[in-house]
N, C-alpha and C positions, 0 to 999 in steps of 0.2 A: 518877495524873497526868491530867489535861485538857490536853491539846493544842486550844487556840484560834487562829481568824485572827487576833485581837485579842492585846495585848500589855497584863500586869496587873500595874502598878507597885506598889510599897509605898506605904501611902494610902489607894490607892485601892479604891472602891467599884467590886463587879463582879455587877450583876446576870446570872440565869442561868438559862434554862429548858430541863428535862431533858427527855429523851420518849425516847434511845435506850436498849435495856434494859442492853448492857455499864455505861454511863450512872447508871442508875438502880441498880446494883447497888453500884457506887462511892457515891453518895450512901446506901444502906441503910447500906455500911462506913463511912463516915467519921459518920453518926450514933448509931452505936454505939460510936463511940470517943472520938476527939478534935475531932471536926469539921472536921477539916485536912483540906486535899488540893494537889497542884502544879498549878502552870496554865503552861506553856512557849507559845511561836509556833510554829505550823503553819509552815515554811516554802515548802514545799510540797503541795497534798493538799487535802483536803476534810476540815471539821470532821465530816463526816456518812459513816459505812461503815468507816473506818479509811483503811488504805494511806498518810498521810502521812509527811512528813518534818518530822520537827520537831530543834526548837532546845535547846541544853543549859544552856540560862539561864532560870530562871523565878522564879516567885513565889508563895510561901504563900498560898492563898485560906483563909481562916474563914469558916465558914456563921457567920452572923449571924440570921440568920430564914428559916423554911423554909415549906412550902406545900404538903401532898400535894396533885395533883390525880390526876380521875376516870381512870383507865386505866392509874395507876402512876408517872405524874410527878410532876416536882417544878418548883417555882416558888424560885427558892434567890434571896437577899440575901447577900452575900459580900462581907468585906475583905481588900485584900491586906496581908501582914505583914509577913515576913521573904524577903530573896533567896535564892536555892538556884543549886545548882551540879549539874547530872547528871552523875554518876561514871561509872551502866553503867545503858542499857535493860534493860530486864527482859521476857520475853513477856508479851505483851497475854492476862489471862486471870483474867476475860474483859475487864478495862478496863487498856489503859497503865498502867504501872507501872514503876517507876527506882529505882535508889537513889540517893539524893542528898542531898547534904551543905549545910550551910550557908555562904553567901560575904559574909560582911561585908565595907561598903567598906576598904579600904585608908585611913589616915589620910594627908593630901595638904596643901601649905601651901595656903592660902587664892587665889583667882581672883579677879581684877576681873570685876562682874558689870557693869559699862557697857557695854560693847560688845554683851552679850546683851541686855540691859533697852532699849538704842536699837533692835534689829534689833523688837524685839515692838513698840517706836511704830511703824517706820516700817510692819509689815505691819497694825497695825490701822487705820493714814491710807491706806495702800493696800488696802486691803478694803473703806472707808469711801469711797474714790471712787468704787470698783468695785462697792458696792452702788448708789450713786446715779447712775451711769451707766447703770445697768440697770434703774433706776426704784423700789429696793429699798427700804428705809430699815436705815438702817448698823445692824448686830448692836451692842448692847454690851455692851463687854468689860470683866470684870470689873479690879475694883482687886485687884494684888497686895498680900500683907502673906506677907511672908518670914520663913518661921522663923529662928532665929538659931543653930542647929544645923546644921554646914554640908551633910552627910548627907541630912536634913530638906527643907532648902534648895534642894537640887541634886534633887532626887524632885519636890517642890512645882513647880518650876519644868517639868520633865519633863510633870508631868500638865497645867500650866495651858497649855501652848503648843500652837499647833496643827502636828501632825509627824504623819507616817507612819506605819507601823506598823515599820516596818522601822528608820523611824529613834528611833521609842521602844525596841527592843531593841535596839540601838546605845547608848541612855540607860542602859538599864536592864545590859547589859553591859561598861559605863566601869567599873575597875578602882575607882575613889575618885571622890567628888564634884567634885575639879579636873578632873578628865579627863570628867567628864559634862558640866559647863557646857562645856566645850569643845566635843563633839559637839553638845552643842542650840545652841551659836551658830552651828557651822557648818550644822548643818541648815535654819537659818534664812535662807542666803544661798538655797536654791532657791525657800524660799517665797515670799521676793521675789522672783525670779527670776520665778515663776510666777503672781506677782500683776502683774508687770510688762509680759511678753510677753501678759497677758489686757485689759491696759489698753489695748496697741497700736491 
């Protein structure tokens, strides 16, 4: 297991550089095997020494392309796969380690995505004022193209939105894709929120 700050959806691309040796000894094991390994949320703690608190929801990382560097590191390219579910910590030894089972989403009847798809106009028109108020020139934001896989769907949208980290494991631990769009619309109301009270 990898306990990160960062939260690694299914999808998603996770670049990754090693240099602690518990670390580097976990990447020796998973290149000798499968090249798997878990990636959970720090919720408390530092990704650097151990001592944190982490989360019991995470995500299959696959090394994809690797990189030794000089001194014993690694430079890692990593996808995330499949969800997991932590049953029981295991001791650290000498890297994190868990058992943990697979959690497919739950099959959900289908979500109106309007109300979420409006809340992402209104914060890139409010991002786009509030770059030009500031002298910026507006970021642009890419076009969505939605899988038609509602599972799919409901991940795709998770990664393309801009949310917390807290509130991407909120995403990432909604029992089924109805229940995830749900969470990412409502995470959406502080973003406004806080694109709002910065326009004040």
């Amino acid at each position: 297991m990898f306990p990160l700050g960062a939260v690694l959806l299914p999808g998603e691309e996770l670049p990754l550089r090693v240099f602690e040796p518990r670390y580097r000894h976990m990447v020796e094991h998973c290149l000798a095997t499968d090249g798997r390994f878990g990636v959970v949320l720090i919720e408390r703690g530092s990704e650097v020494g151990g001592g944190d608190v982490r989360t019991d929801v995470g995500t299959v990382a696959l090394i994809d392309r690797y990189v030794r560097r000089t001194g014993g590191g690694f430079t890692l390219s990593c996808n995330g796969t499949d969800r997991v579910r932590v049953t029981q910590w295991l001791p650290d030894d000498p890297y994190p380690r868990a058992e943990a089972e697979p959690w497919p989403d739950e099959t959900q009847p289908a979500v109106d995505l309007i109300p979420l798809l409006g809340k992402r106009d209104e914060i890139e028109r409010l991002a786009a004022k509030l770059a030009r108020g500031e002298g910026v020139r507006p970021r642009s934001w890419p076009k969505l193209t939605l899988p038609e896989n509602p599972v799919e769907r409901s991940y795709y949208l998770a990664r393309a939105l801009p949310l917390s980290a807290a509130d991407r494991y909120r995403a990432l631990a909604a029992p089924g894709p109805a229940d995830r769009v749900r969470v990412l619309t409502d995470a959406l109301d502080d973003v406004i929120a806080t694109l709002r009270f910065r326009l004040q």
